[in-house]
Wavefront OBJ file of the C-alpha trace (Angstrom):
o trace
v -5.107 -39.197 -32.421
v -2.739 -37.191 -29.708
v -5.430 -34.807 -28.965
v -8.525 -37.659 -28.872
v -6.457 -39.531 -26.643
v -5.826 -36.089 -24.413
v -9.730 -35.621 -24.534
v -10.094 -39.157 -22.988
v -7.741 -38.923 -20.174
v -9.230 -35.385 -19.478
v -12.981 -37.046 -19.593
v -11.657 -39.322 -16.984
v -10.414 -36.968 -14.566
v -13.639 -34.919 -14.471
v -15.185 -38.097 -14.267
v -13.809 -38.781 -11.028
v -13.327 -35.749 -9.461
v -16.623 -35.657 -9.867
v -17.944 -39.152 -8.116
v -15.470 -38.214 -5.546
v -17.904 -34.827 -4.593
v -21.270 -36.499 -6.030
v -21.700 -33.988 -8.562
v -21.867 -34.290 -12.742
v -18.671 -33.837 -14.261
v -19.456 -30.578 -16.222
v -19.503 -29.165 -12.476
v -15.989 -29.372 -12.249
v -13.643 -27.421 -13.934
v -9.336 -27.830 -13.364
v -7.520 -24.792 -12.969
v -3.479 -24.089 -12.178
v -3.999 -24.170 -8.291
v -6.478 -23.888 -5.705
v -5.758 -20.031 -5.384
v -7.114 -19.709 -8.967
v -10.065 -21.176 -7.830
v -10.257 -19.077 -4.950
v -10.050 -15.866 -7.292
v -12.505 -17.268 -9.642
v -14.841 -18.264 -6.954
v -14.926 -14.532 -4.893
v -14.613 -12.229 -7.831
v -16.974 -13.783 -10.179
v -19.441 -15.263 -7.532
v -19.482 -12.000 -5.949
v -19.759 -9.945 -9.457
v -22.467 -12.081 -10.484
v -24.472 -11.990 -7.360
v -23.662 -8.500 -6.518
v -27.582 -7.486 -8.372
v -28.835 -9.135 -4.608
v -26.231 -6.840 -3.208
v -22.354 -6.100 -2.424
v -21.727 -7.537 0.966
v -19.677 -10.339 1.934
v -18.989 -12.551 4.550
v -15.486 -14.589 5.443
v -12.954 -14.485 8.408
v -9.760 -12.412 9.298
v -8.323 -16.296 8.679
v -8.737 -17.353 5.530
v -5.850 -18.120 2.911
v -4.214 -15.246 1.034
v -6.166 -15.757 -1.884
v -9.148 -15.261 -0.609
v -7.868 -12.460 1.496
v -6.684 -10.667 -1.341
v -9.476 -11.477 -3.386
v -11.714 -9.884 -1.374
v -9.326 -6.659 -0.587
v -9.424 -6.159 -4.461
v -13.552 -5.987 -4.371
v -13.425 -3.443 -1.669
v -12.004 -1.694 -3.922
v -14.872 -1.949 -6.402
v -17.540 -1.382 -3.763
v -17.639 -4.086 -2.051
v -18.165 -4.434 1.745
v -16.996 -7.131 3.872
v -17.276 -8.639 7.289
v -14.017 -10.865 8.107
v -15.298 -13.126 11.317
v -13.199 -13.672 13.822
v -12.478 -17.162 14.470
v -13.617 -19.491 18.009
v -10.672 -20.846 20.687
v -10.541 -23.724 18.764
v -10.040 -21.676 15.190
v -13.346 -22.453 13.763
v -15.848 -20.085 12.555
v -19.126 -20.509 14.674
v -22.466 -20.356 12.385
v -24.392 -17.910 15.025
v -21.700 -15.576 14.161
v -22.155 -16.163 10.522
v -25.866 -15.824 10.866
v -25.499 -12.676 12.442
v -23.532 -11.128 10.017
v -25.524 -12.220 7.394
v -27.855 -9.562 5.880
v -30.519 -9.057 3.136
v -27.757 -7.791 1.045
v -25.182 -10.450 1.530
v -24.266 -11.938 -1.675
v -21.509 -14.335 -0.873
v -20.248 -16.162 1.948
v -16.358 -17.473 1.507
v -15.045 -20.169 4.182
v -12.440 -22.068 4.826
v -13.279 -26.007 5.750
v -10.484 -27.112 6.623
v -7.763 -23.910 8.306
v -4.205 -24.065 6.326
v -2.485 -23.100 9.317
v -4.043 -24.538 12.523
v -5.835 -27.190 11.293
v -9.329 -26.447 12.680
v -12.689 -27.684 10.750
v -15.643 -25.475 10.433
v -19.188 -26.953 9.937
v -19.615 -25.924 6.174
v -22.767 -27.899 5.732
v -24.247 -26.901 8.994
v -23.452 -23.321 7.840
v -24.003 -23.125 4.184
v -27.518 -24.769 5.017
v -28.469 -22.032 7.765
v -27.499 -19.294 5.153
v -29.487 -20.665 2.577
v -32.592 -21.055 4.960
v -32.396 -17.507 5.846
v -31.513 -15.920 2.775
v -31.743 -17.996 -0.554
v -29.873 -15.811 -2.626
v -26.594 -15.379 -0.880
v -23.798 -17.660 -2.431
v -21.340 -20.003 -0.709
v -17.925 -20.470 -1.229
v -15.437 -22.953 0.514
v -11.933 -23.139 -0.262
v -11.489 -26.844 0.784
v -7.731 -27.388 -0.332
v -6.679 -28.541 2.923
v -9.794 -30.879 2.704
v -10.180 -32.841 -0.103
v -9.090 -36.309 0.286
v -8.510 -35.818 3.748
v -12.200 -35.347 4.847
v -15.116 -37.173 3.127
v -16.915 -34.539 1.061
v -20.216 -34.381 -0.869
v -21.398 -31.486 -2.542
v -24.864 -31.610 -2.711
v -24.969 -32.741 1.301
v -22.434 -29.899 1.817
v -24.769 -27.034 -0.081
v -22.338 -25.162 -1.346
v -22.149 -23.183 -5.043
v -18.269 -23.138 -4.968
v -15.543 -25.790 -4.233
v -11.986 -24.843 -4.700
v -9.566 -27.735 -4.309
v -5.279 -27.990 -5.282
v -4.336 -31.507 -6.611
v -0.834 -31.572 -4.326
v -3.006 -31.747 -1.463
v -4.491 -35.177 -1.648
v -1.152 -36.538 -3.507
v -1.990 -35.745 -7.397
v 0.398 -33.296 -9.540
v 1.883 -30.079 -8.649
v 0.311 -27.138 -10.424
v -3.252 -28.465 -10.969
v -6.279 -27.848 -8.822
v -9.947 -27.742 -9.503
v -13.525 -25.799 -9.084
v -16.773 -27.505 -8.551
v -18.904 -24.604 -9.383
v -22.673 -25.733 -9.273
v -24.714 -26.385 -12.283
v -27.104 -23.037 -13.182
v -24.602 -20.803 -12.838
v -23.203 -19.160 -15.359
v -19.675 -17.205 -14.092
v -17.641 -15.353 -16.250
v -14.424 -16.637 -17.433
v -11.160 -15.300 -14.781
v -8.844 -15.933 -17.929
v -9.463 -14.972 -21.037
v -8.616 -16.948 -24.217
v -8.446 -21.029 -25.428
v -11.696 -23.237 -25.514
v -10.217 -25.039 -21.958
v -12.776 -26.689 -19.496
v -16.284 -26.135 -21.602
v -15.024 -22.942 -22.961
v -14.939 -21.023 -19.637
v -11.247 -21.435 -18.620
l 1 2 3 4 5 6 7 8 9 10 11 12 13 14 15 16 17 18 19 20 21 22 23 24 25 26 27 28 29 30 31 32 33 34 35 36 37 38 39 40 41 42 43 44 45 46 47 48 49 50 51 52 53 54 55 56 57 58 59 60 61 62 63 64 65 66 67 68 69 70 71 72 73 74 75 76 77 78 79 80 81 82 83 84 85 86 87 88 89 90 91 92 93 94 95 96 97 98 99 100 101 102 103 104 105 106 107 108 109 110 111 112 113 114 115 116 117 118 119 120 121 122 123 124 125 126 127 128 129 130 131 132 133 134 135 136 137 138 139 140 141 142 143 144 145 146 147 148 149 150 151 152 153 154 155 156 157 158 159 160 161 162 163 164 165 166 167 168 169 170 171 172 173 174 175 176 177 178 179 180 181 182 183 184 185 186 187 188 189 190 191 192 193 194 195 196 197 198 199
């Protein structure tokens, strides 16, 4: 009864994380933090992608976790081109679109800067990428955005949301991924049927 009582109150909260992004609520998956989701994001997004090839694109100013993420595929072959970031601290799409190559198989940005506060266009961006090369992924870590900034994941166009539930006044040591329906990342921990088996 414990448990089936659990299972409801879980139901619910994928429920409305996911009207608050307009997506279905197997999209969503809760992790320990938004750095988790961050990790799971970059190094399965960029492992699974990495058959259209093993570049990335980001900027010298994203959090640590994505930082680090990406220093760690580097190290498996990886090659990536940190952007540096406008006056104001955004990241400008022309210099996203000019990094952006045949090869690219992920894109990870920031929406919302932890530091400085600046917003980058993440729809205007994600949709320019996709128009000029389908295949590349797109990655936002939008901690400092959710519930701050109205956000809709299909108007958005990204594959990966990464989100931490302190942000936006929920519990300490919870956060969330929306990763979009189709496809099919590997687990980032191993073990336990959590979150459709994949957490």
């Amino acid at each position: 009864k414990a448990g089936r009582e659990a299972k409801k109150l879980l139901d619910t909260a994928h429920e409305q994380v996911a009207k608050a992004l307009d997506c279905a609520p197997d999209e969503v998956y809760f992790t320990s933090c938004g750095s988790e989701g961050d990790n799971w994001a970059i190094l399965r997004g960029a492992e699974y992608n990495a058959r259209h090839g093993k570049h990335i694109i980001s900027s010298a100013v994203e959090h640590s976790a994505v930082l680090k993420s990406l220093a760690l595929l580097e190290t498996r072959g990886f090659e990536v081109t940190r952007l540096a970031p406008q006056p104001d601290g955004s990241i400008a799409k022309e210099d996203v679109l000019a990094a952006l190559r045949p090869d690219t198989c992920l894109v990870s940005l920031m929406m919302v800067q932890n530091e400085t506060g600046a917003v980058t266009d993440i729809a205007g961006i994600a949709k320019a990428v996709k128009e000029k090369n389908p295949n590349t992924l797109f990655h936002t870590d939008a901690v400092q955005a959710v519930g701050h900034i109205p956000i809709d994941v299909k108007e958005t166009g990204v594959d990966f949301l990464s989100a931490s539930g302190h942000k936006f006044n929920g519990p300490k040591g919870i956060g969330f991924i929306y990763i979009r329906k189709g496809l099919k990342l590997r687990s980032l921990l191993n073990g336990g049927q959590q979150e459709f088996g994949i957490r």
